[in-house]
C-alpha positions in Angstrom: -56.5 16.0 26.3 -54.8 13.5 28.8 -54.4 11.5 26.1 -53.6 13.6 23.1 -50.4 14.3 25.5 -50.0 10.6 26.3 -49.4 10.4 22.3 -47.0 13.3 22.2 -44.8 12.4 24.4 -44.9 8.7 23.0 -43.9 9.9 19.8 -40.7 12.3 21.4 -39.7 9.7 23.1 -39.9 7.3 19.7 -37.9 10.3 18.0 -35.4 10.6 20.3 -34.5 6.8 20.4 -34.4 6.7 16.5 -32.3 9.8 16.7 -29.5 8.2 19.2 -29.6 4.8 16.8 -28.8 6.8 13.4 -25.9 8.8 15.9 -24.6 5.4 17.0 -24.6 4.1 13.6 -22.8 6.9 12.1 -20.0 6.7 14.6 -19.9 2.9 14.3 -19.6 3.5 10.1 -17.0 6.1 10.7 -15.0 3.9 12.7 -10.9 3.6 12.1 -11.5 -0.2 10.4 -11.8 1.5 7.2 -7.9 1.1 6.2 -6.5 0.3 3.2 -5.4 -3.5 2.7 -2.8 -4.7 0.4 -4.3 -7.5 -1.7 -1.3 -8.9 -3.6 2.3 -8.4 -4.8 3.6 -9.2 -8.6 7.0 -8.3 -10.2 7.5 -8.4 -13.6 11.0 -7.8 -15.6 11.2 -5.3 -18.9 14.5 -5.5 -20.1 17.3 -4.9 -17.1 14.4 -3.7 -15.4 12.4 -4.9 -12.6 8.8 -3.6 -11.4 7.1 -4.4 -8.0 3.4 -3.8 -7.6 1.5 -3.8 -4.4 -2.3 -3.8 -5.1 -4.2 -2.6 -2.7 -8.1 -1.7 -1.8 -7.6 1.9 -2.0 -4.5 4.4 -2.6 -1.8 3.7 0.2 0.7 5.8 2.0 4.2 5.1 1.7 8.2 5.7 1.8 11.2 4.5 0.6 13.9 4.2 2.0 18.0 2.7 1.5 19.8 1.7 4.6 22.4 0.5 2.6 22.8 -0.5 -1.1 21.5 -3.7 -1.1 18.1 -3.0 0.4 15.1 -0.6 0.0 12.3 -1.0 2.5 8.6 0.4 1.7 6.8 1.1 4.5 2.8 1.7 4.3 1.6 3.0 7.4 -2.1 2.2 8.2 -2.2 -0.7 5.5 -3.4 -4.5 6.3 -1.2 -6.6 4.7 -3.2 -10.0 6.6 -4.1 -11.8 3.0 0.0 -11.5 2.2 2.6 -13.7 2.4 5.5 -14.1 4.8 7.9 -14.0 2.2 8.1 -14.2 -2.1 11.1 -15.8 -3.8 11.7 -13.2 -6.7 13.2 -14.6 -10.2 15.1 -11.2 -11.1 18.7 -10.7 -11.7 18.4 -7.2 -9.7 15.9 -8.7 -7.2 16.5 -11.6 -4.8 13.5 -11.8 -2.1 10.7 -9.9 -0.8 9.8 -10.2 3.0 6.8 -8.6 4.2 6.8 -7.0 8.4 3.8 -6.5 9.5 2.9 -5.4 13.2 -0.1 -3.5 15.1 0.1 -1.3 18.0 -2.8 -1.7 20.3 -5.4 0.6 19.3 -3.5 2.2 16.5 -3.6 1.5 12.8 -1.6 -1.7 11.1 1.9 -0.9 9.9 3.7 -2.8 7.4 7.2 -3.2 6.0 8.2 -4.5 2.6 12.0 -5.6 2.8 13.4 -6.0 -0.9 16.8 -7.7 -0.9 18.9 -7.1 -3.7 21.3 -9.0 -5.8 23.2 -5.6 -7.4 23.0 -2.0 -6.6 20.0 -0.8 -8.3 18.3 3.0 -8.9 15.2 3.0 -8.0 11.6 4.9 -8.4 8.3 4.2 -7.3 4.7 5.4 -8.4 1.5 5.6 -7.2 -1.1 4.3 -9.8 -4.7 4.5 -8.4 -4.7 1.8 -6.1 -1.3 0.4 -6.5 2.2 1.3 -5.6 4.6 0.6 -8.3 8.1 0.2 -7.0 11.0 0.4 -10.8 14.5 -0.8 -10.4 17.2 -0.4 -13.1 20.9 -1.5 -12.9 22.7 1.4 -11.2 24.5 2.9 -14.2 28.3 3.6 -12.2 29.7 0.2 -11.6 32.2 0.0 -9.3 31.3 3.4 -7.6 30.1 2.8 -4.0 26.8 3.5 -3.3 25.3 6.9 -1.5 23.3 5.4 1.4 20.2 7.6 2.3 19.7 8.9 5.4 16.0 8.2 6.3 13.0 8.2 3.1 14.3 9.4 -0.1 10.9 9.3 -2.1 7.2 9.5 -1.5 4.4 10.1 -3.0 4.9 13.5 -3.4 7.8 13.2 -5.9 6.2 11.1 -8.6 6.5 13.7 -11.1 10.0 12.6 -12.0 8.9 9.6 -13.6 8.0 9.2 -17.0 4.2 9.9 -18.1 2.1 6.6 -17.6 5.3 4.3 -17.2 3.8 3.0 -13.3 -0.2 2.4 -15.4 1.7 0.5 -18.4 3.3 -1.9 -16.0 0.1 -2.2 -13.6 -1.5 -2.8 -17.1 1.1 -5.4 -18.5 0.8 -6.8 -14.4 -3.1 -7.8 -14.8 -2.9 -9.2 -18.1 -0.4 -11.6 -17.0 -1.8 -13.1 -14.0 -5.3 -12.9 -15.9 -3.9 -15.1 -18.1 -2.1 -17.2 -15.9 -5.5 -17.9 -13.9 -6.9 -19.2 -17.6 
């Protein structure tokens, strides 16, 4: 019997250690790395129109905002915008740059800030299309009437439903088939 016991308690003890390994590797899995990273940024022009795409890994929180006419920042709390660069030159007559802010809090998720600097006072929209966050300026139809500035973010991802059926997916669409064939 002594050892029949023996056996038992070998194999409770074996149990309990592969129990506390699965429970570590669960929490380790689960852990807050999992954020969404922003891969790249395009633009592309249609017409007097501009489009701004920010791929990224998996569908990103945002908002827009206008301190003043001449800027719009998008901030996407909890991305990794890492593989990004500092700062894009845009060739738009409505857009001039693109700077990209990014900054960590210790032990908190990555925050980022995408500062577009305008050349005219634009209307814009933006769209969330799977995975990426598609930003549309048009000329701002009332020339010569000042601006409205907004007072904190004007548009989210709540208010998409404003925009035209599949206009952010056509330009995502029209997005990838020109830098696939720019890579050829």
């Amino acid at each position: 019997m002594p050892v029949q016991h023996q056996l038992l308690a070998t194999i409770k003890r074996g149990g309990l250690v592969l129990l506390l390994m699965c429970s570590l590797s669960v929490v380790a899995l689960s852990s807050p790395s999992d954020v969404p990273v922003a891969t790249s940024v395009s633009t592309t022009t249609s017409g007097a129109s501009t489009f701004i795409t920010i791929s990224g890994t998996a569908p990103m929180a945002y908002s827009v905002s206008r301190p003043n006419a001449r800027t719009i920042l998008i901030d996407l709390p909890g991305v990794d915008a890492t593989n990004l660069a500092q700062a894009y030159t845009v060739a738009t007559p409505l857009v001039e740059r693109l700077t990209v802010e990014r900054w960590q809090r210790t032990n908190a998720k990555p925050m980022t800030r995408f500062h577009v600097s305008l050349r005219a006072p634009v209307q814009d929209r933006s769209q969330l299309a799977g995975n990426n966050l598609v930003l549309m300026l048009s000329p701002d139809g009332a020339s010569g009437a000042t601006p409205v500035e907004a007072k904190g973010p004007h548009l989210d991802a709540t208010s998409v439903n404003a925009l035209p059926s599949g206009a952010a997916i056509k330009v995502v669409a029209a997005s990838a088939a020109n830098s696939a064939a720019g890579q050829e």
